[in-house]
C-alpha beads as a LAMMPS data file, in Angstrom:
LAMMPS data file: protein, C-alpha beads

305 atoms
304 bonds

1 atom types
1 bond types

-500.0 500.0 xlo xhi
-500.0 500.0 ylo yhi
-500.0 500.0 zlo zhi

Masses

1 110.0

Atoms # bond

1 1 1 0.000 0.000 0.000
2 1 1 1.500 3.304 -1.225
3 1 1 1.152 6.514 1.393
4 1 1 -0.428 9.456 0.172
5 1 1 1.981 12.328 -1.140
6 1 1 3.322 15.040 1.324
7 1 1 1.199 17.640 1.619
8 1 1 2.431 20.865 -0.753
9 1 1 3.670 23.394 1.079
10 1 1 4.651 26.930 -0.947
11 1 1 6.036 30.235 -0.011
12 1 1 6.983 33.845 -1.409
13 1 1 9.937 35.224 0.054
14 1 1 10.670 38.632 -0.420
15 1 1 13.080 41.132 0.870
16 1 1 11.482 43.943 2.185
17 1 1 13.909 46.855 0.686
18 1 1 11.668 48.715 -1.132
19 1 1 8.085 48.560 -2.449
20 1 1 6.859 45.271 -4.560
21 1 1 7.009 45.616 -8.290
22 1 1 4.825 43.977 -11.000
23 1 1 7.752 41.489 -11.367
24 1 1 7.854 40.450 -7.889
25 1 1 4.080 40.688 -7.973
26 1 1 3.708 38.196 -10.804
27 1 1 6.317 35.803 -8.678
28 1 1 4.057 35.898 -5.582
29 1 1 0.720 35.588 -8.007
30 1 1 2.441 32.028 -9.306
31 1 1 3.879 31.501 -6.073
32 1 1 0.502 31.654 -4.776
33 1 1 -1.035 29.999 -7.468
34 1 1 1.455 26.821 -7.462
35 1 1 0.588 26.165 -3.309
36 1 1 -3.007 26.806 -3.829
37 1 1 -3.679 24.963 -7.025
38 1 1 -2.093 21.522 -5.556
39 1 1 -4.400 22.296 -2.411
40 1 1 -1.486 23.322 -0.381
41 1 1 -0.166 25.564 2.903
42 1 1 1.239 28.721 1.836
43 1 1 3.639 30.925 3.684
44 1 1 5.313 34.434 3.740
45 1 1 8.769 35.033 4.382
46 1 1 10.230 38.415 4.673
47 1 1 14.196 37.820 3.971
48 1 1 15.572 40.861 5.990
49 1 1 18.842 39.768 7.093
50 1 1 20.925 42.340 5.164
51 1 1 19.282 44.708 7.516
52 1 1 21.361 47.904 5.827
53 1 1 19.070 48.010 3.078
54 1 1 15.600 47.055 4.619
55 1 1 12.985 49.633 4.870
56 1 1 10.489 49.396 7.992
57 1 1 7.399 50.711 5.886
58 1 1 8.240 47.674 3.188
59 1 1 6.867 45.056 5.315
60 1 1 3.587 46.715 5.828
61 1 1 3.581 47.587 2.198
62 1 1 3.898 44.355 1.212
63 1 1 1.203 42.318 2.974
64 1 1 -1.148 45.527 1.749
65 1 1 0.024 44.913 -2.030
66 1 1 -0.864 40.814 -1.365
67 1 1 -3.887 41.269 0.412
68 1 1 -5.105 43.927 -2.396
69 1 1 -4.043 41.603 -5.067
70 1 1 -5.564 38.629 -3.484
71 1 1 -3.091 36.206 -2.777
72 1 1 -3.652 35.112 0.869
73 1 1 -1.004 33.179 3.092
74 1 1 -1.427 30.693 6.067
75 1 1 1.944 31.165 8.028
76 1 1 4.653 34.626 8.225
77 1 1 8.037 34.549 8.905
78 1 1 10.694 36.769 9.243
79 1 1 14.778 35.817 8.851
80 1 1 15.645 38.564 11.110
81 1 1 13.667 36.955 14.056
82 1 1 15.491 33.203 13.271
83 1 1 19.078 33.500 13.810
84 1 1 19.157 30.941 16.303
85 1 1 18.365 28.476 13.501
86 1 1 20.774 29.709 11.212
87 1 1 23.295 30.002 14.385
88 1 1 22.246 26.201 14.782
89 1 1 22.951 25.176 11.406
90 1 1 26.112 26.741 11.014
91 1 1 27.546 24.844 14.236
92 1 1 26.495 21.957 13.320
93 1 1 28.548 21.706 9.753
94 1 1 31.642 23.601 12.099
95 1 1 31.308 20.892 14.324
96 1 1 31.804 18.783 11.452
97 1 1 34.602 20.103 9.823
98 1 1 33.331 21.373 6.909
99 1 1 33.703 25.094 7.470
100 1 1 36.757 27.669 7.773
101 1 1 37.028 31.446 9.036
102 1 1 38.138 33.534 5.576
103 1 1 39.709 36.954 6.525
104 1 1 40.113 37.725 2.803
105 1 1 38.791 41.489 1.753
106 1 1 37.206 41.592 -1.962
107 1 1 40.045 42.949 -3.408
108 1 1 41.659 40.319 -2.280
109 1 1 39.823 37.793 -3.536
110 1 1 39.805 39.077 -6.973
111 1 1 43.588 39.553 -7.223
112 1 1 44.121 35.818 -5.967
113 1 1 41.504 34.966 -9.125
114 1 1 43.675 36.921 -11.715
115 1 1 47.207 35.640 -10.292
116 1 1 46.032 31.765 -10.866
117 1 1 46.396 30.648 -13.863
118 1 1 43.974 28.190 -13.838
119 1 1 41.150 30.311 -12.917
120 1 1 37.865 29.595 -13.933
121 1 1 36.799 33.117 -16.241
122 1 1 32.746 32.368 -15.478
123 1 1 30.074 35.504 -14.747
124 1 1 30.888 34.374 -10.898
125 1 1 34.089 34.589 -9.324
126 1 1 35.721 31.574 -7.377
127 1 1 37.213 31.927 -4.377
128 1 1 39.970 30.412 -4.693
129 1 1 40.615 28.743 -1.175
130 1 1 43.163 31.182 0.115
131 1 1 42.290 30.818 3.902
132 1 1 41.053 27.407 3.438
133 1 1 44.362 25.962 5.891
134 1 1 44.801 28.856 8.043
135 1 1 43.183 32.855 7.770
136 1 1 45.162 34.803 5.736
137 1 1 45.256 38.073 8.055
138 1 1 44.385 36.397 11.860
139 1 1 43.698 40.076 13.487
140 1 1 40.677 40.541 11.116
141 1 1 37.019 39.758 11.594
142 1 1 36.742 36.420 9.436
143 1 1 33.744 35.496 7.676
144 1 1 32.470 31.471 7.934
145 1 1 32.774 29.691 4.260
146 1 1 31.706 26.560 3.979
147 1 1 34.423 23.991 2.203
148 1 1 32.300 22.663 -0.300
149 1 1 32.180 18.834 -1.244
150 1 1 34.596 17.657 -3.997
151 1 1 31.816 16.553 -6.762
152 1 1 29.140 17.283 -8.825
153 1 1 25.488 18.213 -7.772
154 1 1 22.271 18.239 -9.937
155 1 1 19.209 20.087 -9.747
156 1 1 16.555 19.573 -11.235
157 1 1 13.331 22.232 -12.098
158 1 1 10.426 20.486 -12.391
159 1 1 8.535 23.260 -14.130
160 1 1 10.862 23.438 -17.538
161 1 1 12.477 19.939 -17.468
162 1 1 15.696 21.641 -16.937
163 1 1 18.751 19.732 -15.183
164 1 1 21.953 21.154 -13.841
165 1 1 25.150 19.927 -13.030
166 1 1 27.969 22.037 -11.362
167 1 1 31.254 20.930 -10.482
168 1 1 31.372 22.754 -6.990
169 1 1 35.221 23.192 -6.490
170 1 1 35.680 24.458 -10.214
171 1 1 32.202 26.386 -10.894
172 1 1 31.265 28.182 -7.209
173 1 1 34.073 27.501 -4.398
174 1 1 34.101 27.984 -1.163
175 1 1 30.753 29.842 -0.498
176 1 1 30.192 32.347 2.327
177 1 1 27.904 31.331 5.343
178 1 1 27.832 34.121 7.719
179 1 1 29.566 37.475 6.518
180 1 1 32.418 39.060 8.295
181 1 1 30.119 41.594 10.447
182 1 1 27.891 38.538 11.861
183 1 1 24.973 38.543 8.940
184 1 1 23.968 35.157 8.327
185 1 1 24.314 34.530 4.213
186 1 1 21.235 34.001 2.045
187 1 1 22.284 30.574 1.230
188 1 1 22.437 29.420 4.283
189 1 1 19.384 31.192 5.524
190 1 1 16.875 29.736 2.641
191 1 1 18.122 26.402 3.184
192 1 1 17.372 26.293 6.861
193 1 1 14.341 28.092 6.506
194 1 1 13.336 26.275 3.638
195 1 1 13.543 22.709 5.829
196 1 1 12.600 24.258 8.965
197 1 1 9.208 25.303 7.732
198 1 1 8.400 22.453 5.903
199 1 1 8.545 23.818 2.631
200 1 1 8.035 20.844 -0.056
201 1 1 8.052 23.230 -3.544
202 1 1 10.001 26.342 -4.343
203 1 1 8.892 28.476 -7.086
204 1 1 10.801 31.209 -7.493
205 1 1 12.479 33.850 -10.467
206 1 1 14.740 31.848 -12.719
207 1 1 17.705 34.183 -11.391
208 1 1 17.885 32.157 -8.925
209 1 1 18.533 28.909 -10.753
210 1 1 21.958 28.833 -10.976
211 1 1 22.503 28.780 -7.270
212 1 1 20.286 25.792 -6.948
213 1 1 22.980 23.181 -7.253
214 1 1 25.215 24.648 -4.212
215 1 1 21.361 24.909 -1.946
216 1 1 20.878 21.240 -2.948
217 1 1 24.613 20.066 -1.761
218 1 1 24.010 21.914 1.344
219 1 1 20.660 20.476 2.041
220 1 1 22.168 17.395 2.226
221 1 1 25.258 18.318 4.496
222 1 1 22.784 19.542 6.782
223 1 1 20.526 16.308 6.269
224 1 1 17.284 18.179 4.798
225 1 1 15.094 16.952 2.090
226 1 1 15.377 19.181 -0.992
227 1 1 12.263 20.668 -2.461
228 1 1 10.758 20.676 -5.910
229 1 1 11.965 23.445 -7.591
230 1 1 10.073 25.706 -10.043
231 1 1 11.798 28.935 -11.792
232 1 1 9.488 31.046 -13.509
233 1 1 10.756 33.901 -15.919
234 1 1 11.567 37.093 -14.887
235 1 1 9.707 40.305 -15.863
236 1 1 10.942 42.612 -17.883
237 1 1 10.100 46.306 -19.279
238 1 1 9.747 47.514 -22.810
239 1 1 13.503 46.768 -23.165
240 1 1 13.776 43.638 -22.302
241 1 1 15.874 44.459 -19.249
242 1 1 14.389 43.154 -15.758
243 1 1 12.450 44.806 -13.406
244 1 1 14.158 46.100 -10.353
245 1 1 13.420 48.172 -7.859
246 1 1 16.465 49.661 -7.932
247 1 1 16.009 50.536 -11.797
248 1 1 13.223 52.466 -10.731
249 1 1 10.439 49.316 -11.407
250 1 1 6.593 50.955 -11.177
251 1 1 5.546 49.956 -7.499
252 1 1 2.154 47.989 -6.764
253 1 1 1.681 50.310 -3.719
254 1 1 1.365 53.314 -6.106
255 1 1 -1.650 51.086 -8.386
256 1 1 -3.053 50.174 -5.605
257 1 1 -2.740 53.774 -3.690
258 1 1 -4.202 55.292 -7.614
259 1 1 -7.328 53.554 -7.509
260 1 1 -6.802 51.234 -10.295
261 1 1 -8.358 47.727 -9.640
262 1 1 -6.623 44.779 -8.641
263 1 1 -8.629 42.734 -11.440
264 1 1 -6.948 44.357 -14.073
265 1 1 -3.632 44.054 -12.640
266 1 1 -4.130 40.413 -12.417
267 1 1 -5.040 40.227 -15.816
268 1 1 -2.382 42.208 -17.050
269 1 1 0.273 40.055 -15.149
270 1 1 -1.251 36.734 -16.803
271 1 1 -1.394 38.254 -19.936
272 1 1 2.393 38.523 -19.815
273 1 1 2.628 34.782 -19.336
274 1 1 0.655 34.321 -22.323
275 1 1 -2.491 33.324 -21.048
276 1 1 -5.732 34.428 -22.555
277 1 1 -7.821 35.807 -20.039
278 1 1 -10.481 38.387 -19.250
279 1 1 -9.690 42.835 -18.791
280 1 1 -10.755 41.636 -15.229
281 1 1 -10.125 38.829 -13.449
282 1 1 -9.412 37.181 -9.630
283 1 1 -6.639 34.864 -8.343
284 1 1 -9.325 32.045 -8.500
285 1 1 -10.566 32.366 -12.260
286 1 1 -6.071 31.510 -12.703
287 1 1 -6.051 28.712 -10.933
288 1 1 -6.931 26.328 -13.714
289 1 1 -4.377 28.443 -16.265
290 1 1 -1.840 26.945 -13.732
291 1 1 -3.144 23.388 -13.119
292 1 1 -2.677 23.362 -17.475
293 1 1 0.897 24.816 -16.970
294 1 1 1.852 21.919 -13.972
295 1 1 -0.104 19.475 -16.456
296 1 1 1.834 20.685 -19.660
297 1 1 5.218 19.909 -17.983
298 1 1 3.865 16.574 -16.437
299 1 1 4.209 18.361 -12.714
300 1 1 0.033 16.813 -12.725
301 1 1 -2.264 14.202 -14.542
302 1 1 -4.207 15.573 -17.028
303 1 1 -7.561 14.301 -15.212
304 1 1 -6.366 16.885 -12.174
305 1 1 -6.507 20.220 -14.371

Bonds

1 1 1 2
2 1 2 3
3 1 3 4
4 1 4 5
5 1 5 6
6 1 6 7
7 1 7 8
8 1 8 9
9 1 9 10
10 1 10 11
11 1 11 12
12 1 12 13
13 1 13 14
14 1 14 15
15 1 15 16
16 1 16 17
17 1 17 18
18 1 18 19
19 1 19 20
20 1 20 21
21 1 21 22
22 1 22 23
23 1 23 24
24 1 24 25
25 1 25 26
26 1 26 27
27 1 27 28
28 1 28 29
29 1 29 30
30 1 30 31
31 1 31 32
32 1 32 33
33 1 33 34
34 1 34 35
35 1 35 36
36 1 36 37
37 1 37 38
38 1 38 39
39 1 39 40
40 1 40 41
41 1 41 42
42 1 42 43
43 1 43 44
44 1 44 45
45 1 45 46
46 1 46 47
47 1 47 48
48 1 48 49
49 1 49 50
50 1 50 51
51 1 51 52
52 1 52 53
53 1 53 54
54 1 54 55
55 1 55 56
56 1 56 57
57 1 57 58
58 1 58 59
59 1 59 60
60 1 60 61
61 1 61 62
62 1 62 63
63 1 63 64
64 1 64 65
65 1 65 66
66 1 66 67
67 1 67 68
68 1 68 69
69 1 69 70
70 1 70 71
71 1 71 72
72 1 72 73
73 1 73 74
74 1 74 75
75 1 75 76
76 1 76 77
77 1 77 78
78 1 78 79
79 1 79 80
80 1 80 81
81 1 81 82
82 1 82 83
83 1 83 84
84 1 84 85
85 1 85 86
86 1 86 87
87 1 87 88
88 1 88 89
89 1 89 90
90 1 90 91
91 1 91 92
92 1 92 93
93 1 93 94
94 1 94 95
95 1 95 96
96 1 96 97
97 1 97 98
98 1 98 99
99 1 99 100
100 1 100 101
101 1 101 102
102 1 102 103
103 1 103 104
104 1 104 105
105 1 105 106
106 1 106 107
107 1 107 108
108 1 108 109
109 1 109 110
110 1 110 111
111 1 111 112
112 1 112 113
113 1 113 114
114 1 114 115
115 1 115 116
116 1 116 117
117 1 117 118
118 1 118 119
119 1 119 120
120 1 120 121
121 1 121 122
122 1 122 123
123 1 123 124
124 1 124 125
125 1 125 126
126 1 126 127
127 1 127 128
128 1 128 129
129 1 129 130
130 1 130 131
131 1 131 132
132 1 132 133
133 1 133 134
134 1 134 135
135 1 135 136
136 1 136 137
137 1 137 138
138 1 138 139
139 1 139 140
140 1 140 141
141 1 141 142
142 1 142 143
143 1 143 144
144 1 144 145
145 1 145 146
146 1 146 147
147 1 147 148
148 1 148 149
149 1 149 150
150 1 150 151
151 1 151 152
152 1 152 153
153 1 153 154
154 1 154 155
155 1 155 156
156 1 156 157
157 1 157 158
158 1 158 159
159 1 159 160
160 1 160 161
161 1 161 162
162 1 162 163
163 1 163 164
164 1 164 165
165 1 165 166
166 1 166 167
167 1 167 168
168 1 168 169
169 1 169 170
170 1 170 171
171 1 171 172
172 1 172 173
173 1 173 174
174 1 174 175
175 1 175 176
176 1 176 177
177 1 177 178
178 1 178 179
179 1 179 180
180 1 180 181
181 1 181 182
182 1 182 183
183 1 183 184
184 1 184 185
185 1 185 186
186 1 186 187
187 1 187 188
188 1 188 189
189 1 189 190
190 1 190 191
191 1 191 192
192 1 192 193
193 1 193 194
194 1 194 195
195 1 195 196
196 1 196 197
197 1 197 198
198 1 198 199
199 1 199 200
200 1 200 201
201 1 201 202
202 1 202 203
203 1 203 204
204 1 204 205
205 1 205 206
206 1 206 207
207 1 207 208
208 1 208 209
209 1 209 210
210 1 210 211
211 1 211 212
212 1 212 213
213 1 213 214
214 1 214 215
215 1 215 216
216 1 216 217
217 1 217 218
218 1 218 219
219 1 219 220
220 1 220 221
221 1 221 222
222 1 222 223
223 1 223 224
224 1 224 225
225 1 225 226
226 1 226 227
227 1 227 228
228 1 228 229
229 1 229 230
230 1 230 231
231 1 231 232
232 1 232 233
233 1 233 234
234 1 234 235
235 1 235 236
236 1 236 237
237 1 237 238
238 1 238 239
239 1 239 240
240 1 240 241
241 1 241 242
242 1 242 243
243 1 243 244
244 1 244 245
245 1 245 246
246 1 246 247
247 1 247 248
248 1 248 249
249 1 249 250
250 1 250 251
251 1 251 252
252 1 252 253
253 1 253 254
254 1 254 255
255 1 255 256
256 1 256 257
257 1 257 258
258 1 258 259
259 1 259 260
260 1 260 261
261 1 261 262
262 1 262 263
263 1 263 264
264 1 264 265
265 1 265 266
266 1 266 267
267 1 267 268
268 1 268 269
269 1 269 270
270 1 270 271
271 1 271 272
272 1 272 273
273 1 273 274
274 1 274 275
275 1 275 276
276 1 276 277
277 1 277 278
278 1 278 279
279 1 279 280
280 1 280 281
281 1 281 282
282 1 282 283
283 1 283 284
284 1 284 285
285 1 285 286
286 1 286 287
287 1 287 288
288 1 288 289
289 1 289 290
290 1 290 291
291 1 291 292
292 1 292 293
293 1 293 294
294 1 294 295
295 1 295 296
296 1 296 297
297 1 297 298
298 1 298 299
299 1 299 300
300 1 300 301
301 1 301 302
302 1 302 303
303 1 303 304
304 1 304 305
């Protein structure tokens, strides 16, 4: 007799630094979308660690722009109030060897890069394992990098099909868990919070899909289960480049705040994906766009869209 599959749980995470855009609004709509259209718990995470660039209004701001657009959520967290866990996790893979305190400034780093010869030249750049027997400068505040496991890791996306493979010591190095000035790192944060919440499916901008091999190898350090992952397209302007807040990205907050209706956002956001819907439309009229999609890349059975 076969068990009956984990229940889906989904989340949005978003870093409260500014006001939501339409691009991080049509994340959270499919976010939303994915947990609610498998019958699933979904939760909100605000990702505030790098607490230098986090505005106070944002978080307010954002649960308005959610609730206005209709995408509800059943559990909130916030990073900032969670360090124990990430404090937790990090001991755990010290205890274990498997970390190193890296003293090196950026500058650093990037000189060591050019001066091997047999540096990888990729869009990232590799540490290349300068402190990785001793810290290179022992009066400094050191930051905590994980050494990461001599091999390949795969990933896989179960929304395009898509596997990939990195070679950790040759394609990301030595990655940073806690900064130098006691900020826990993203990676290390989304993992933990990731397992710690009981988050089964991660949907998320396809940005992030390059960084899912080195999450996935450090799931299983710490002994998590990884997730399904989905990565959805990012959002772009009339140029093709992508939204941003920092790029100056049209804020929900200022729709919403301008009395235009939260139907005809919707619509407008599907009709960027391609779908063919109505000038006005709810979160529940997409539902069954997105049971297609999951059925389309063989995420569901036909009979369940």
């Amino acid at each position: 007799m076969t068990s009956p599959p984990a229940p889906v749980v989904g989340r949005f995470a978003p870093s409260p630094t500014g006001a939501m855009h339409l691009g991080n609004a049509r994340t959270a709509l499919l976010a939303w979308l994915h947990s609610r259209a498998l019958g699933g718990r979904h939760l909100l995470r605000f990702e505030d660690l790098d607490t230098e660039r986090v505005r106070s209004w944002a978080f307010d701001t954002t649960r308005r722009d959610l609730e206005w657009l209709g995408l509800d959520w059943d559990a909130e967290y916030v990073q900032s109030q969670r360090l124990d866990v990430y404090a937790d996790a990090l001991m755990r893979l010290t205890a274990a060897g498997e970390t190193y305190p890296c003293t090196c400034t950026r500058r650093q780093i990037v000189q060591a890069i050019q001066d091997s010869a047999g540096a990888p030249h990729g869009a990232e750049p590799i540490y290349p394992g300068t402190c990785r027997v001793h810290p290179a400068h022992p009066g400094r505040p050191a930051a905590i990098r994980w050494r990461v496991p001599d091999r390949v890791v795969c990933a896989h996306d179960a929304l395009t099909g898509e596997t990939l493979c990195q070679n950790l010591p040759a394609e990301v190095g030595d990655f940073v868990l806690r900064r130098n000035d006691g900020v826990f790192a993203y990676h290390l944060a989304v993992v933990v919070d990731d397992a710690m919440t009981g988050v089964t499916d991660v949907l998320r901008g396809a940005d992030l899909w390059p960084a899912t091999p080195r999450q996935v190898a450090l799931q299983g350090a710490l002994g998590y289960p990884t997730p399904r992952y989905l990565h959805v397209p990012l959002m772009t302007d009339f140029q093709g480049q992508r939204l941003a807040k920092r790029g100056g990205a049209p804020p929900v907050q200022a729709l919403r705040q301008g009395g235009e209706a939260a139907g005809r956002v919707l619509s407008s956001l599907a009709r960027s994906l391609g779908w063919d819907v109505p000038e006005v439309v709810t979160v529940n009229d997409l539902l069954p766009l997105w049971r297609l999609r999951l059925a389309q890349a063989e995420f569901l059975p036909t009979s369940q869209t």
